[in-house]
C-alpha positions in Angstrom: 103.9 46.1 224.5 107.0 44.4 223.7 107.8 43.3 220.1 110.6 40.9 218.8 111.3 41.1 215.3 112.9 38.0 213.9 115.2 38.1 210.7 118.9 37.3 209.5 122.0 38.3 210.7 124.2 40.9 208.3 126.8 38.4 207.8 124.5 35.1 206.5 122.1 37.0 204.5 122.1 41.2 203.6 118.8 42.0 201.6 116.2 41.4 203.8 118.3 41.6 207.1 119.9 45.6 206.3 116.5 46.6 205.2 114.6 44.6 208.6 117.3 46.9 210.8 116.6 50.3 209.5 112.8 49.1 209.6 113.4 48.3 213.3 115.1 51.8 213.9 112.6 53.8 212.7 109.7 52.0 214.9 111.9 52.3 217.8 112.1 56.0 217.1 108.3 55.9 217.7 108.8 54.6 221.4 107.8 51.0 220.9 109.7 48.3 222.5 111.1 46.3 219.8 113.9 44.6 219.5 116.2 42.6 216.6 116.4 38.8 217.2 118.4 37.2 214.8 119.5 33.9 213.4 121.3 32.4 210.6 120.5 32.1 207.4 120.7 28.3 206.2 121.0 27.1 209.8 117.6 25.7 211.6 120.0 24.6 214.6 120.3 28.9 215.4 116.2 29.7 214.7 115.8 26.3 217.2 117.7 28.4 219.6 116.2 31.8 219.6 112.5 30.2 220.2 112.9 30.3 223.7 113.9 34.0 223.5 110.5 35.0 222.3 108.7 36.0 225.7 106.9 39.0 223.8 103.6 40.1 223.0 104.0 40.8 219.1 106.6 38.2 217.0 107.4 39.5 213.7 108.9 37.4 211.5 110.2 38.6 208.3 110.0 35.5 205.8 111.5 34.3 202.6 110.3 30.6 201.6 113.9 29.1 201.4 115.9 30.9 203.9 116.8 28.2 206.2 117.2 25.5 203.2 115.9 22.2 202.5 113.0 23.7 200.5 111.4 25.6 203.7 110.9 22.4 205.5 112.1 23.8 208.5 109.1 26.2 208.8 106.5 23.3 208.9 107.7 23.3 212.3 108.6 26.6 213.4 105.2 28.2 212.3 103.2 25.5 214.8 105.7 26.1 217.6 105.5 30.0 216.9 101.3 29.6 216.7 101.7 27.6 220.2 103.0 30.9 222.1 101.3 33.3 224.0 102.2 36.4 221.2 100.6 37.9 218.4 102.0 36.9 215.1 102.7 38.9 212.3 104.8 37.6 209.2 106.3 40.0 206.4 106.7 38.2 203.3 109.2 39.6 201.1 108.1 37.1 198.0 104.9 35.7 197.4 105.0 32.4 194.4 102.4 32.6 192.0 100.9 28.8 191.3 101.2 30.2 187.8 104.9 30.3 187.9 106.8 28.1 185.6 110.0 27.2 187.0 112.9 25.7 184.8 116.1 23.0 185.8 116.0 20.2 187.6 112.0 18.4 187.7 112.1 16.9 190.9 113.9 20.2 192.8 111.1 22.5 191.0 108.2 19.8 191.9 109.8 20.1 195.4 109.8 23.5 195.6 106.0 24.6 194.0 104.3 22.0 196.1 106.4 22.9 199.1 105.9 26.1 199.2 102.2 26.2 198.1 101.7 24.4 201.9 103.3 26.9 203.5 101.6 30.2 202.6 98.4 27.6 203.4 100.7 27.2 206.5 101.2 31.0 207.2 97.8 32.2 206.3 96.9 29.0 209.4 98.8 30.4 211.9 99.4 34.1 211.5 97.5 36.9 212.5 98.4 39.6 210.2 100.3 39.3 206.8 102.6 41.8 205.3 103.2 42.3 201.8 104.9 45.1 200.1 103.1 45.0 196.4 98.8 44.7 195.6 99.8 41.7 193.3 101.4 40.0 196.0 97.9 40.6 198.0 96.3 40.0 195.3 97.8 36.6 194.4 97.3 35.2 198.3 93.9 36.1 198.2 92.9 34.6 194.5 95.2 31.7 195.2 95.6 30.5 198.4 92.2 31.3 199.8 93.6 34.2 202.0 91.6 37.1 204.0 92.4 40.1 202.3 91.5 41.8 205.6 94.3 39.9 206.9 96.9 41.4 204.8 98.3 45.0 204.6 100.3 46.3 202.1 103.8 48.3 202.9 105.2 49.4 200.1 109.1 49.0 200.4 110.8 52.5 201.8 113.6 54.4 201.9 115.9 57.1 204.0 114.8 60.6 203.0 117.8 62.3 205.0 120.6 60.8 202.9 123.5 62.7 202.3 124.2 62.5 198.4 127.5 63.4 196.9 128.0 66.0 193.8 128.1 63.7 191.2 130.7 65.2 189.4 133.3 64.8 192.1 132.6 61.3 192.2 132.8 60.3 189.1 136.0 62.2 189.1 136.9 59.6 192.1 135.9 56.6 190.4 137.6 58.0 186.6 134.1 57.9 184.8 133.2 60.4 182.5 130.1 61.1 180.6 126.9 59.1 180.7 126.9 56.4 183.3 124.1 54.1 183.6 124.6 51.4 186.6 123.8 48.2 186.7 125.1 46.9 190.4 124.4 43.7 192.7 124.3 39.7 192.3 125.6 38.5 189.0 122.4 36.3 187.8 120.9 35.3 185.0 117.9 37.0 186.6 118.9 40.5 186.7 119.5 40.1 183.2 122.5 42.0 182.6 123.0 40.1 179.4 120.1 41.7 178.0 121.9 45.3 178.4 124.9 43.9 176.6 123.2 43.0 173.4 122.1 46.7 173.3 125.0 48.1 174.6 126.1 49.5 171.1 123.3 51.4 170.8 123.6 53.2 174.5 125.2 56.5 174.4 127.4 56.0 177.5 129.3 53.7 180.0 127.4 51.0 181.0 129.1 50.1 184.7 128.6 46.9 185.9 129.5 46.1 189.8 128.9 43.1 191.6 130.6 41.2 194.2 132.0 37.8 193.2 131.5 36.5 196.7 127.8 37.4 197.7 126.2 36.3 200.6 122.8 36.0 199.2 123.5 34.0 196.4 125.8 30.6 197.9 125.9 29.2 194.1 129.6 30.8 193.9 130.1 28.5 190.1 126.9 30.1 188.9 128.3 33.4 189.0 131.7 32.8 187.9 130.1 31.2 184.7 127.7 34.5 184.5 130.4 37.0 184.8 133.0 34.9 182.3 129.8 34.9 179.6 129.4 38.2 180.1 133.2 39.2 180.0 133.3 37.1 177.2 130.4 38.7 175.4 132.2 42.2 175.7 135.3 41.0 174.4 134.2 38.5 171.4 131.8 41.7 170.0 134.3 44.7 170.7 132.1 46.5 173.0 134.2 49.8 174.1 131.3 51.4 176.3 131.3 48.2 179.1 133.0 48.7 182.8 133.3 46.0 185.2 134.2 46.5 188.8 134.0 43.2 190.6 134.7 43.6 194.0 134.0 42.6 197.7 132.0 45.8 198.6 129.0 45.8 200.8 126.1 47.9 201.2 127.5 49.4 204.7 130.8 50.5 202.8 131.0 53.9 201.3 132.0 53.0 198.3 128.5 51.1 197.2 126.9 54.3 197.4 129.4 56.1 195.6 128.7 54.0 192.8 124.7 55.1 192.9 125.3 59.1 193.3 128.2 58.7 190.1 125.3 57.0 188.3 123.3 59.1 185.7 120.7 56.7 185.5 120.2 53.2 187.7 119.5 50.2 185.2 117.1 47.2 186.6 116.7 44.3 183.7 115.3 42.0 185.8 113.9 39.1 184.2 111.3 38.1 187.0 109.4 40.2 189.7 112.3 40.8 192.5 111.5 43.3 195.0 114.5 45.2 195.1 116.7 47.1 197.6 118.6 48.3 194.4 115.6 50.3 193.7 115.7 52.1 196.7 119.0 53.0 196.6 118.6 54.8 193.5 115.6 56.4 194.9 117.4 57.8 198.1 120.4 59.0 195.9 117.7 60.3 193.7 118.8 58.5 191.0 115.9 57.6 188.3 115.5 53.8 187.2 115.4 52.3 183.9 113.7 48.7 184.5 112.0 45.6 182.4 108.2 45.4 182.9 107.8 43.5 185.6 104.7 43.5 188.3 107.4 45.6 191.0 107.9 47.7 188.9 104.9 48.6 187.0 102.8 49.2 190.1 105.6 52.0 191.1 105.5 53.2 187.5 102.0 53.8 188.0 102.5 56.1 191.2 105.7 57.9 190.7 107.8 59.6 187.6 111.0 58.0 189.1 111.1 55.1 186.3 110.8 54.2 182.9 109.9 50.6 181.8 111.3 49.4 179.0 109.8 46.4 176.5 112.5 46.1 174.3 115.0 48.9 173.1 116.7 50.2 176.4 118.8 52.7 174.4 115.1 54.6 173.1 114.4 54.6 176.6 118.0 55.8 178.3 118.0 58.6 175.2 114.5 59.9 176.0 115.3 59.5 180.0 118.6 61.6 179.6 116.9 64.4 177.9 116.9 67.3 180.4 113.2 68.0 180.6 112.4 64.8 181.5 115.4 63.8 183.8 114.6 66.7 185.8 111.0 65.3 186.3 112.2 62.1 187.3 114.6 63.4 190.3 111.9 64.9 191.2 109.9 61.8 191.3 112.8 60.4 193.2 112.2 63.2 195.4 108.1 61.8 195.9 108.7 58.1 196.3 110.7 59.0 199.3 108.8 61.8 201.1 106.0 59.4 200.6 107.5 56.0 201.5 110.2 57.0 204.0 111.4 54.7 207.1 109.9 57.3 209.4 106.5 57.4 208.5 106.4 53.1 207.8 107.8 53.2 211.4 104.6 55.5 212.5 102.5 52.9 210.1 103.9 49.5 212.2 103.3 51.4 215.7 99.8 51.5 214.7 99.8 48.6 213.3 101.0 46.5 216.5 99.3 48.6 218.7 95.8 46.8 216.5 96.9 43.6 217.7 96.9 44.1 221.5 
């Protein structure tokens, strides 16, 4: 059985392509032949090229509607040729769009992109064999909307590494010059991770409220949208005299030490998200063992329901952080830390994908 997972490469595109690579590690671990083939983000002219690559039995193909551009055109194409092969086809799909969605901006881009992408789950329910999803509601919303199989869909919830070596967090928040409460809010500077949201409170948190991000991400080509976001934000903390607001913007990575410096300094990991992203964030708090403080959306809430690693908040994020800091409870919450990972490490979804490919032969 020989398997070719397709996804990103590192240097066009990082959250689904570093979290594909572990994926691929740990299945390999389990003596399947699988290997990485990759292509470029936002370039159809390098997924063209791999196609003839794919002499293998299983393809995998890890999806995000818009990857390639031009409003996921491109896979109107890709997913017949892929169909056409001799291989099983499984597709991973990191975001699922709701026909209830309301989108906001420009009319004819959002009519573009609803109606676009409604054809291609149709499209990738047509031609795949198997479906991965990594929340219920995302299963949920294919089956309900788009007329799906629900015995053509699995659910993986989203893992982590369980063998990470975390560093006393004093001693780096001696490195960093942090002292006291620090609650982290790190990644792309977007309107939809609602750090703006924190801000408004932020006179009512009892601690420093870091903010990291990297003014040059390579998930997020808009590079204007984020220099306006970080300058309203900068400006925000200066026109209202907040005293308890770090920024460090920086070119830092995931693969650089220093990223996860910032989550083991971190008392508590802050999430505002203003829409239902599936987040790597998360689960780098969860394999520093760092509890989550997060808006109520559908990612969230189904992990609230499972695990004592996070608190959702409606309104008042101070209420929250105060109760969440309390040492009763923050113990508890390590400890649920401790329970996501044991039960949703890369080892055992690496067992789980084994099995899973093996079905399809």
């Amino acid at each position: 059985m020989k398997v070719a997972v397709i996804l990103p490469s590192r240097k066009s595109e990082k959250a689904i392509s570093s979290y594909t690579i572990e994926i691929t590690q740990s299945i390999k671990k389990q003596k399947v032949d699988v290997e990485n083939v990759f292509y470029e983000a936002g370039s159809v002219k390098s997924f063209f090229k791999i196609i003839p690559k794919l002499n293998h039995d299983i393809i995998h193909l890890f999806h995000e509607y818009n990857i390639l551009g031009n409003f996921g055109i491109p896979f109107f194409l890709i997913y017949p040729i892929l169909f056409l092969k001799k291989s099983a086809l499984v597709t991973t799909m990191s975001t699922i769009l709701s026909q209830k969605e309301e989108f906001k901006g420009n009319p004819l881009k959002n009519f573009l992109r609803k109606y676009l992408y409604f054809f291609q789950n149709r499209l990738i329910n047509w031609t795949s064999d198997l479906v991965i999803v990594t929340m219920k509601s995302h299963k949920d919303i294919l089956v309900n909307e788009y007329g799906f199989d629900q015995d053509k869909i699995e659910i993986f919830t989203s893992g982590g590494p369980t063998n990470f070596k975390i560093t006393p967090k004093q001693k780096v928040k001696k490195e960093l010059k942090l002292k006291g409460p620090v609650y982290l809010i790190i990644g792309n500077l977007v309107q939809d991770h609602g750090i703006h949201l924190i801000l408004k409170q932020s006179k009512k948190i009892d601690g420093t409220i870091l903010i990291v991000g990297n003014p040059n991400p390579i998930n997020d080509r808009n590079r204007k949208r984020i220099k306006d976001y970080l300058k309203s934000l900068k400006d925000y903390v200066k026109e209202n005299n907040i005293k308890n607001v770090r920024f460090d913007i920086l070119d830092i990575t995931d693969e650089h030490p220093l990223w996860w410096k910032y989550f083991s300094a971190s008392d508590i990991v802050l999430q505002p998200y203003r829409k239902g992203i599936g987040s790597g964030i998360f689960l780098h708090a969860m394999a520093t063992r760092t509890p989550v403080v997060s808006s109520d959306t559908e990612f969230f809430r189904e992990i609230y329901k499972k695990f004592d690693c996070l608190e959702i908040v409606g309104e008042n994020y101070g209420k929250v952080i105060n109760e969440v800091m309390k040492s009763k409870n923050y113990k508890k919450m390590v400890k649920g830390c401790e329970k996501y990972l044991k039960e949703n490490n890369w080892d055992k979804i690496g067992k789980r994908y084994k099995e899973l490919y093996e079905s399809l032969i």
